[in-house]
C-alpha positions as CSV (number, residue, x, y, z in Angstrom):
1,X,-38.5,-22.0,90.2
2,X,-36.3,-19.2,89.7
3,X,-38.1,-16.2,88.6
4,X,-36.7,-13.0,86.6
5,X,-36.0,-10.8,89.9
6,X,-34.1,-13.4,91.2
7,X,-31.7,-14.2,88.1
8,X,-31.6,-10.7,87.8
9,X,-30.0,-10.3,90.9
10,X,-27.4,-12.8,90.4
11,X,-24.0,-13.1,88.2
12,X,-26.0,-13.4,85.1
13,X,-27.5,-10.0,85.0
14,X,-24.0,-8.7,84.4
15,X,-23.8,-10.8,81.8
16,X,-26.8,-10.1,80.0
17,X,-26.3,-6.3,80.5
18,X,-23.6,-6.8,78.1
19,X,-24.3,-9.2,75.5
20,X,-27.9,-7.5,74.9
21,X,-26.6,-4.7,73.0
22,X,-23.5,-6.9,71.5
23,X,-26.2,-9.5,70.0
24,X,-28.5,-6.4,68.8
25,X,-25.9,-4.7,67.3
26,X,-25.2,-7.9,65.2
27,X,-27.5,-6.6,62.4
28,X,-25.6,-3.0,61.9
29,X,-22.3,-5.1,62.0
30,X,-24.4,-7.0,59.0
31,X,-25.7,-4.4,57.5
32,X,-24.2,-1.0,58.3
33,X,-21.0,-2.0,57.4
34,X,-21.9,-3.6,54.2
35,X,-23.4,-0.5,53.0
36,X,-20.2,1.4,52.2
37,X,-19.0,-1.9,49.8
38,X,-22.0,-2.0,47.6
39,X,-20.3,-0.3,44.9
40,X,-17.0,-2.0,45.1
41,X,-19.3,-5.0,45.2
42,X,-21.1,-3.7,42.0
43,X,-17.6,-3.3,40.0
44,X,-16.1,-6.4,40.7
45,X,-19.1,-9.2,40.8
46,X,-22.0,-6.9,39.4
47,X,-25.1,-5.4,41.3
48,X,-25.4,-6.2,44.8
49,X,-28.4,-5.1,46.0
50,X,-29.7,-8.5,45.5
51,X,-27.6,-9.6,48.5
52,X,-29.0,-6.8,50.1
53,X,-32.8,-7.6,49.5
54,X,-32.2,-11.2,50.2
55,X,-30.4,-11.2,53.4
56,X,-33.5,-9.3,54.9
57,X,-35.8,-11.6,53.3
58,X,-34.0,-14.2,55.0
59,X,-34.3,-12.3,58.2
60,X,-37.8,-11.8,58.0
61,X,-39.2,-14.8,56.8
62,X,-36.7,-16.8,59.4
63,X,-38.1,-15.0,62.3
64,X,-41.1,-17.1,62.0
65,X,-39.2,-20.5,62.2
66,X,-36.7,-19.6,65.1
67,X,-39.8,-17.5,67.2
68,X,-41.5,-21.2,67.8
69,X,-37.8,-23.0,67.9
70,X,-36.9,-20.5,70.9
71,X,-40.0,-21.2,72.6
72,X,-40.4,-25.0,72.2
73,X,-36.1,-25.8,73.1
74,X,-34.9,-22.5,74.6
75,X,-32.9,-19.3,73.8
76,X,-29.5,-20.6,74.3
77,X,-29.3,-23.2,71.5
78,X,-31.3,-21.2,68.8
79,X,-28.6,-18.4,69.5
80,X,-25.7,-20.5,69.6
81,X,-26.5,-21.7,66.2
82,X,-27.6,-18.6,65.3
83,X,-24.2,-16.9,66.0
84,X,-22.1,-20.1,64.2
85,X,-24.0,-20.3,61.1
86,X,-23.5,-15.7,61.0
87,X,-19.5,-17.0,61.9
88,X,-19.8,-19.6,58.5
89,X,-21.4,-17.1,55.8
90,X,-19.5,-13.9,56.3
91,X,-16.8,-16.3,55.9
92,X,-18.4,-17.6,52.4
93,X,-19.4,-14.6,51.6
94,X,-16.1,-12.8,51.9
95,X,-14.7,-15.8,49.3
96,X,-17.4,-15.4,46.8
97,X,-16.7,-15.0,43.3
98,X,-19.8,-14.2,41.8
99,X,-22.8,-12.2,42.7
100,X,-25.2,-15.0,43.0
101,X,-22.8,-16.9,45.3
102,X,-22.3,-13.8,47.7
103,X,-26.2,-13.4,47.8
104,X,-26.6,-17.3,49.1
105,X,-24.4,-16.6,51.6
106,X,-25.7,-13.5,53.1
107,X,-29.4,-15.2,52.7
108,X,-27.7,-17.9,55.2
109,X,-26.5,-14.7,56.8
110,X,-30.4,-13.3,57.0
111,X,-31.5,-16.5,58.8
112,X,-28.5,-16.3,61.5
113,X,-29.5,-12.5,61.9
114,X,-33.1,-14.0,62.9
115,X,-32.1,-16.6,65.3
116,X,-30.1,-13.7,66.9
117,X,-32.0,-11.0,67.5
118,X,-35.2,-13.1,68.4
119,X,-33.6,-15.2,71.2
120,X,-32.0,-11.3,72.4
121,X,-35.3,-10.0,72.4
122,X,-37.0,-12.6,73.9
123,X,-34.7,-13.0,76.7
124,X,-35.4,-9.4,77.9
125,X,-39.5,-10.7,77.9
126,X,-37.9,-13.2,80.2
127,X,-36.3,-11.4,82.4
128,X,-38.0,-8.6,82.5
129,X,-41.5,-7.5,83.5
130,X,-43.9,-5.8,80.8
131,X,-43.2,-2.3,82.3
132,X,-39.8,-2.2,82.7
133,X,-39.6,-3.7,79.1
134,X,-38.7,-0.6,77.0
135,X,-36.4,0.9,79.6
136,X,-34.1,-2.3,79.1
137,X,-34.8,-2.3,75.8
138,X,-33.8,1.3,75.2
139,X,-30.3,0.4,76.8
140,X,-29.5,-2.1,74.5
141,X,-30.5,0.0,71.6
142,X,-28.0,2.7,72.5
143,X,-25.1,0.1,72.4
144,X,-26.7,-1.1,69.4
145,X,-26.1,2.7,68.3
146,X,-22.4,2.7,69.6
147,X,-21.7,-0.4,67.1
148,X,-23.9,1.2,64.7
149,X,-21.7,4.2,64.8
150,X,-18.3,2.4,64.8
151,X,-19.6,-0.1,61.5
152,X,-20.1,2.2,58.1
153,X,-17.0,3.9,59.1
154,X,-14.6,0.9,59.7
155,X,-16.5,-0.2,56.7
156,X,-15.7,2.3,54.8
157,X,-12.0,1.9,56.2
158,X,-12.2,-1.1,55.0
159,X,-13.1,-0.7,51.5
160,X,-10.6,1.8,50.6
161,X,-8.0,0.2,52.2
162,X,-8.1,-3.4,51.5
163,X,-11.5,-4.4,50.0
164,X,-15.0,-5.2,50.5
165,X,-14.0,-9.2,51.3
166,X,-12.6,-8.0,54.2
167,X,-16.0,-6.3,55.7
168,X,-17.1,-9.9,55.6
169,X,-14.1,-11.0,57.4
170,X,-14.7,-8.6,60.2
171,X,-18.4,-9.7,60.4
172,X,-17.1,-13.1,61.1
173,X,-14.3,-12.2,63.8
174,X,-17.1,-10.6,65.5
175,X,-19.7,-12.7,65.5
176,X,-16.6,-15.3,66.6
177,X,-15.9,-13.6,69.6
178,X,-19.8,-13.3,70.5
179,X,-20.0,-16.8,70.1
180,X,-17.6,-17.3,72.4
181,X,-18.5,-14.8,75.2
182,X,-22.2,-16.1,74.6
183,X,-21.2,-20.1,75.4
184,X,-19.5,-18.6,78.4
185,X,-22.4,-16.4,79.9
186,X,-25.0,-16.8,77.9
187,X,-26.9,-18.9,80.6
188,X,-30.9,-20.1,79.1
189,X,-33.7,-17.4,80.2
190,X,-37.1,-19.1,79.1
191,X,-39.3,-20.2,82.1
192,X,-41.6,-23.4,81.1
193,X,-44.9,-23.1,82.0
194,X,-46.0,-25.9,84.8
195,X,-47.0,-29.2,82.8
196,X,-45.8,-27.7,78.9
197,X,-42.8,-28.1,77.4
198,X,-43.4,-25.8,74.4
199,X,-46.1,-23.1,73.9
200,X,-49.5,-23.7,73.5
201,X,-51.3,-24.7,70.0
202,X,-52.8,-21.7,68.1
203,X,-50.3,-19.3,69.5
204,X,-49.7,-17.1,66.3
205,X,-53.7,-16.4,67.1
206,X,-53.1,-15.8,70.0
207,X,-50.5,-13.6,69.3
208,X,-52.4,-11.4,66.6
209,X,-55.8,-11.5,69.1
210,X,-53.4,-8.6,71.4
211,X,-54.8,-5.3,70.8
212,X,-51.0,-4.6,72.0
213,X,-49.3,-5.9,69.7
214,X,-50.8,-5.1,66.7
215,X,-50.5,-1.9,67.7
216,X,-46.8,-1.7,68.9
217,X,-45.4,-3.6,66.4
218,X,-46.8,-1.5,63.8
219,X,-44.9,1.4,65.5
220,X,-41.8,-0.6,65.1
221,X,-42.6,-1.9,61.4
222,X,-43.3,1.4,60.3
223,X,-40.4,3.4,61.6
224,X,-37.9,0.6,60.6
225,X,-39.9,0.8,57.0
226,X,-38.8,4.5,56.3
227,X,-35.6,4.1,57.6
228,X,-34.7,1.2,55.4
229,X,-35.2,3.3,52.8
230,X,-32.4,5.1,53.5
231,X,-30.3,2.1,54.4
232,X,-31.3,1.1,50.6
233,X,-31.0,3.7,48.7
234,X,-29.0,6.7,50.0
235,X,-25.2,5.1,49.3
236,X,-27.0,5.3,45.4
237,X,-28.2,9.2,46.6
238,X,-25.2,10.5,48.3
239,X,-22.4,8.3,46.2
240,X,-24.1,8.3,43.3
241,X,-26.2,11.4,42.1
242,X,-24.4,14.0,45.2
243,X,-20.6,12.5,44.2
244,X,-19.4,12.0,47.8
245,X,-16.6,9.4,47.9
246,X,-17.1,6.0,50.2
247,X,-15.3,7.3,53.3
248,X,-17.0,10.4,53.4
249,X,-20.4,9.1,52.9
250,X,-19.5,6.6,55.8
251,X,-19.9,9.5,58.3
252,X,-23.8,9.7,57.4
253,X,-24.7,6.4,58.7
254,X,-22.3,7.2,61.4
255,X,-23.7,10.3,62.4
256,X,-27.3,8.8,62.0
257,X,-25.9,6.3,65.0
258,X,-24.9,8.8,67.4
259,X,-28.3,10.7,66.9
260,X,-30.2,7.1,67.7
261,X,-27.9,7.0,70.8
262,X,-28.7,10.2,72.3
263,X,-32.4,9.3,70.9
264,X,-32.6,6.2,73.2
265,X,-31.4,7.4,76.4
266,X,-33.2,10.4,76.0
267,X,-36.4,7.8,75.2
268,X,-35.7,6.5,78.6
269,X,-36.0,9.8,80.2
270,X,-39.0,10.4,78.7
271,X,-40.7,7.5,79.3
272,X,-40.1,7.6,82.8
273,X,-42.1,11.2,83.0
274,X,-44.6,10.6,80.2
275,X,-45.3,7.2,79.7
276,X,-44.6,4.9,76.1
277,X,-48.0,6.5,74.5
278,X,-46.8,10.6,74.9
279,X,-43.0,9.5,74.4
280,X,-44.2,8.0,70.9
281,X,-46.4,10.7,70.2
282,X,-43.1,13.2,70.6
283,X,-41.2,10.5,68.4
284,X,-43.7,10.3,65.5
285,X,-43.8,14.6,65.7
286,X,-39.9,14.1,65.1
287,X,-40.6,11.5,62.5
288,X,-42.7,13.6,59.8
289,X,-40.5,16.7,61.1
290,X,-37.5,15.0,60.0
291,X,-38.9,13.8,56.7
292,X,-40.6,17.4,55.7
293,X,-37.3,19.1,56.2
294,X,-35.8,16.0,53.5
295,X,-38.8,16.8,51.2
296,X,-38.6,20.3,51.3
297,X,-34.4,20.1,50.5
298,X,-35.2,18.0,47.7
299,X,-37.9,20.5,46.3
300,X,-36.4,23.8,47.1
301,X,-32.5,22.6,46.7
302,X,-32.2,19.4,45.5
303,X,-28.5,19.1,44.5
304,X,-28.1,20.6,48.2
305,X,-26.9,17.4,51.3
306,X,-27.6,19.9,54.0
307,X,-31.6,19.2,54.1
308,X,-31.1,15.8,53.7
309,X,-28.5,15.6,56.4
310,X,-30.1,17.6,58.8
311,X,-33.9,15.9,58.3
312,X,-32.3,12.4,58.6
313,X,-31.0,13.8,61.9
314,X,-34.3,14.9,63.0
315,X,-35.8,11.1,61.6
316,X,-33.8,9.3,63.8
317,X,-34.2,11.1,66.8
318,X,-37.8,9.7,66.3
319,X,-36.4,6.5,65.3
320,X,-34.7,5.9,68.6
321,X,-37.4,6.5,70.5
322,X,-40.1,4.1,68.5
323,X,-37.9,1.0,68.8
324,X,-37.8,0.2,72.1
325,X,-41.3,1.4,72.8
326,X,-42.2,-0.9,69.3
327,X,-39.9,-3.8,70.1
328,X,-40.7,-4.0,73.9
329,X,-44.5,-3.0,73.8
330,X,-45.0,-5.4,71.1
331,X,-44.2,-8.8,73.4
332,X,-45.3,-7.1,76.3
333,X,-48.5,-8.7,77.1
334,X,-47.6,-12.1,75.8
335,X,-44.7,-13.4,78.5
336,X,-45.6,-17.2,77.5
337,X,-45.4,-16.6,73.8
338,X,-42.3,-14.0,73.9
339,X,-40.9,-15.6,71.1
340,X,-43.3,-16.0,69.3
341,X,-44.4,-12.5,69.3
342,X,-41.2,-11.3,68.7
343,X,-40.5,-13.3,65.5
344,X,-44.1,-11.9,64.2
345,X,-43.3,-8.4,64.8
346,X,-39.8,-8.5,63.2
347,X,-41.6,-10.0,60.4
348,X,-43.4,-7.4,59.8
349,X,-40.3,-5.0,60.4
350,X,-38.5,-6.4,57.6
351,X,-41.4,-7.5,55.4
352,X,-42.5,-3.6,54.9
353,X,-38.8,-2.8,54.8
354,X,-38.7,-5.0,51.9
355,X,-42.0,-4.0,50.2
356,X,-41.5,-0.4,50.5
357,X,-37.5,-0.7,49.3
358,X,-38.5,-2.4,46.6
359,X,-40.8,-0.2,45.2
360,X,-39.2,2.9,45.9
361,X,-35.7,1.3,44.2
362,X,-37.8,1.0,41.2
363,X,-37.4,4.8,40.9
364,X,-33.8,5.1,40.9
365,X,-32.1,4.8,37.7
366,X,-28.4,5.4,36.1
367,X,-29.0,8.9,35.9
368,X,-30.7,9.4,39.2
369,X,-33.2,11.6,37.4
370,X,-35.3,12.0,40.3
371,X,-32.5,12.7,42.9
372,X,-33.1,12.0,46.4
373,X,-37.0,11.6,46.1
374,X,-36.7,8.3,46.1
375,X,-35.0,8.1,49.4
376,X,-37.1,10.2,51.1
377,X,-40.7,10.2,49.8
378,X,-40.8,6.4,52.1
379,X,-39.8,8.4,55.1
380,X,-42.8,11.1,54.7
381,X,-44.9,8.3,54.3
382,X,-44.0,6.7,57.3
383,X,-43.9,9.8,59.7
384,X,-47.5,10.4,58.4
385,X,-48.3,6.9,59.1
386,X,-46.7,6.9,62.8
387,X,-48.5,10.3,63.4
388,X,-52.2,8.4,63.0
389,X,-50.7,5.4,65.2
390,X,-49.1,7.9,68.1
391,X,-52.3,10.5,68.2
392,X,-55.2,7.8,67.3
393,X,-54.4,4.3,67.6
394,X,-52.5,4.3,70.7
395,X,-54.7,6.3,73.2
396,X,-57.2,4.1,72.2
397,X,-55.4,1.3,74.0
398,X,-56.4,0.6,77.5
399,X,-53.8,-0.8,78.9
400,X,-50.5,0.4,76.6
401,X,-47.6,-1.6,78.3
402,X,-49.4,-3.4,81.6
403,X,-47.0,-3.3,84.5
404,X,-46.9,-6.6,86.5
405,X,-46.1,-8.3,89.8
406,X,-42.9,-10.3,90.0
């Protein structure tokens, strides 16, 4: 049987090199770039931060169905589907005439997200051994930034110039064209083991009994929670209660992405001379650095976007470095269940994102009495929260991310 070394020395690894960052950067094509329409949204059809909430509902609930689906008949056809049925509701979505009709189709959008990014991250489990899981990681998650840096501002373009429909019409055309370069390349990565032809009964146990990934994934979960946060809320801050037009406010999430890019090739720097345990013990300092500097610019000068610019910068420099540690450390010890563990822990990625969001959007209102606290106060939380993981939980871990033969 051919094992990971030995695909990874042939024509496909080319392949993959590039498609794992395209396929990853699906969700900031999905939601980046919807981010700068959600008040054009609002004026024509009526709120749409339903749509919002609902399309990563979608994608974390969803996770859990195409985790076992990816495991039991592969990663090829769960993706391929995936990427049609992303094709099929950006195209719905970008014809909807009322609110409730776009929010069915990004929910469809949510579970396309799901088989997406599980059969992406999966595949590098495949591939891949434990050790060299966040390294590879890391590189996809700065392409993931590129796309992430290109989407609020064509988005942005977008809206101005001819509409929010068409946002939706340029998540389709790419998502087409990763469909196609996907049926091309895309050849399937999941090794069966001897005698089985899907994973093993009880795997979800199995996949909660790792000390590892409990504690990973609750890097990534946590992280991803306080950045949501401001995926959710600051178009209402900035927009809203600072006055900054679409296009300019486009450059924030924009900015945020280059940050995250220098973030993860620096994280792969760092964990080649420290290790994933010190190099997320420097990324959760960043965190609560990044979200103090917010707090104290909403305390001290809170009609001031400096503070709030410059402590989102510091966040996600954190940020950059807690994902692929999170994502990859997560699924590390659990080769036979990589799907599996993946669709758990981006799960609980977007089911704190959701529960967090939701709560602190109960604090904005029409006059945005309370400014940016809202935005922020989920990102002090969650530096605080990845400062206990970094310096307590993780040490305590024998065995972080085992390395392993091939």
């Amino acid at each position: 049987m051919t094992g990971p070394t030995d695909i990874r020395k042939g024509r496909f690894d080319v392949g993959f090199g590039l498609l794992l960052p395209l396929l990853l950067a699906a969700q900031p094509v999905a939601t980046d770039s919807y981010l700068p329409a959600l008040p054009a949204i609002a004026n024509e059809l009526g709120s749409a931060s339903t749509s919002l909430t609902l399309f990563v509902l979608a994608f974390g609930f969803a996770q859990l169905l195409c985790g076992p689906l990816a495991d039991r008949f592969g990663r090829r056809p769960v993706l391929l589907a995936g990427l049609g049925c992303y094709v099929v509701a950006a195209l719905g979505g970008a014809f909807a005439g009322s609110v409730a009709v776009l929010a069915g189709w990004r929910t469809l959008q949510g579970f396309s997200m799901a088989a997406i990014l599980v059969c992406a991250r999966a595949a590098v489990r495949d591939l891949y051994p434990a050790h060299e899981g966040p390294h590879v990681m890391a590189r996809g998650l700065t392409g993931l930034g590129v796309v992430g840096l290109l989407a609020p501002l064509l988005g942005a373009w977008l809206v101005q110039g001819a509409g929010w429909r068409w946002v939706m019409g340029s998540m389709a055309l790419y998502a087409l064209v990763l469909f196609a370069l996907c049926w091309r390349s895309f050849g399937e990565t999941r090794r069966p083991l001897a005698g089985d032809v899907s994973a093993p009964r009880g795997s979800a146990r199995a996949v909660f009994a790792s000390r590892s990934f409990r504690a990973w994934a609750s890097v990534a979960a946590t992280t991803y929670g306080g950045l949501f946060c401001f995926l959710l809320l600051s178009p209402m801050v900035y927009i809203g209660y600072l006055g900054w037009s679409p296009a300019m406010y486009g450059w924030i999430p924009a900015g945020g992405s280059l940050v995250y890019i220098f973030s993860t090739t620096m994280c792969r720097r760092l964990l080649r001379k420290y290790g994933p345990v010190h190099t997320v013990q420097l990324g959760a300092t960043l965190s609560i650095a990044g979200a103090t500097i917010q707090a104290l610019g909403c305390w001290l000068a809170p009609h001031s976007a400096v503070p709030l610019l410059v402590g989102h910068a510091v966040y996600c420099l954190g940020h950059g470095i807690h994902q692929p540690c999170g994502q990859a450390g997560a699924v590390g010890d659990l080769p036979h269940l990589a799907g599996r563990a993946v669709s758990w822990s981006g799960f609980g990625m977007m089911m704190v994102a959701f529960s967090v969001g939701q709560i602190a959007a109960q604090f904005v209102d029409t006059g945005y009495s309370n400014g940016a606290w809202p935005m922020v106060v989920p990102m002090l939380l969650a530096g605080c929260v990845l400062l206990a993981i970094a310096f307590l939980w993780l040490p305590r871990l024998q065995h972080p991310i085992r390395k392993e033969s091939t």
